[in-house]
N, C-alpha and C positions, 0 to 999 in steps of 0.2 A: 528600059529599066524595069526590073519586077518587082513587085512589092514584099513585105514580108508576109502579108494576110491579106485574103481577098476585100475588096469593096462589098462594104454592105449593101450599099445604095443611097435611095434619096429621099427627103419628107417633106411631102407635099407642107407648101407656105400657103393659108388661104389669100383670096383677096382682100385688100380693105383699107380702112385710113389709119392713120400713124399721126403723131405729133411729132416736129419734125422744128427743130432752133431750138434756143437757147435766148432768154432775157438777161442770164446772170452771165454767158460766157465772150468769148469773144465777137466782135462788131460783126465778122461777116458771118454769123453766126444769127443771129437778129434776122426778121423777128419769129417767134415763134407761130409755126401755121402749120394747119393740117394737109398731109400729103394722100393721094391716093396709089394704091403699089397691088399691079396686078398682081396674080395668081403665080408663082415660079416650083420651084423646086433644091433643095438645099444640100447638096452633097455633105453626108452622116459623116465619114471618114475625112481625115484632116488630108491635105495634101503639101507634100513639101516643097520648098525651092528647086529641086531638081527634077520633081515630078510636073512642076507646072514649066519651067524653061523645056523640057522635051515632048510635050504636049502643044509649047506655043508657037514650036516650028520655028528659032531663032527671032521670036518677035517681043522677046523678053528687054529690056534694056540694060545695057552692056553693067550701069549702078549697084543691080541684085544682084548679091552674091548666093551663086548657090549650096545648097549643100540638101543638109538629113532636118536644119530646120524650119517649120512649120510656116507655110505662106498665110500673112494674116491679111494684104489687104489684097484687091484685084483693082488694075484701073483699066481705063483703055489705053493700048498701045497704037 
C-alpha cells in the first residue's frame, strides 16, 4: 500500500511517572496510582486500518474493519 505523503517520523516520549485511574469513573478503573512508563517513541503521522492490517501480516482480527479510517487504539493480538 502507498501512502499519499511520506512519514515524518517519530517524537521521542521521555521517561517518567504518570497518574494513571480514576476515583470518579468506573470500578475497574480504581484506584488512582502512579505508573512508571519508560522511554518509547511516538509515530507523528496517523496510521490507518489498512495501513496497520498490512503491516500486522494477517494478525489483525477478522472484527476491524478496514479501510482510509484512522486506527485509534493498538492492543495485543
Amino acid at each position: 500500500m502507498s501512502r499519499s505523503r511520506p512519514l515524518t517520523g517519530f517524537a521521542p516520549i521521555p521517561a517518567g511517572w504518570f497518574v494513571m485511574g480514576s476515583a470518579a469513573g468506573q470500578p475497574d478503573e480504581a484506584p488512582v496510582h502512579r505508573v512508571w512508563v519508560d522511554a518509547f517513541e511516538l509515530a507523528v503521522d496517523p496510521v490507518t486500518r489498512a495501513e496497520a492490517a498490512a503491516g500486522a501480516r494477517g494478525r489483525m482480527p477478522p472484527r476491524v474493519a478496514l479501510g482510509a479510517s484512522p486506527l485509534f487504539t493498538v492492543g495485543r493480538y
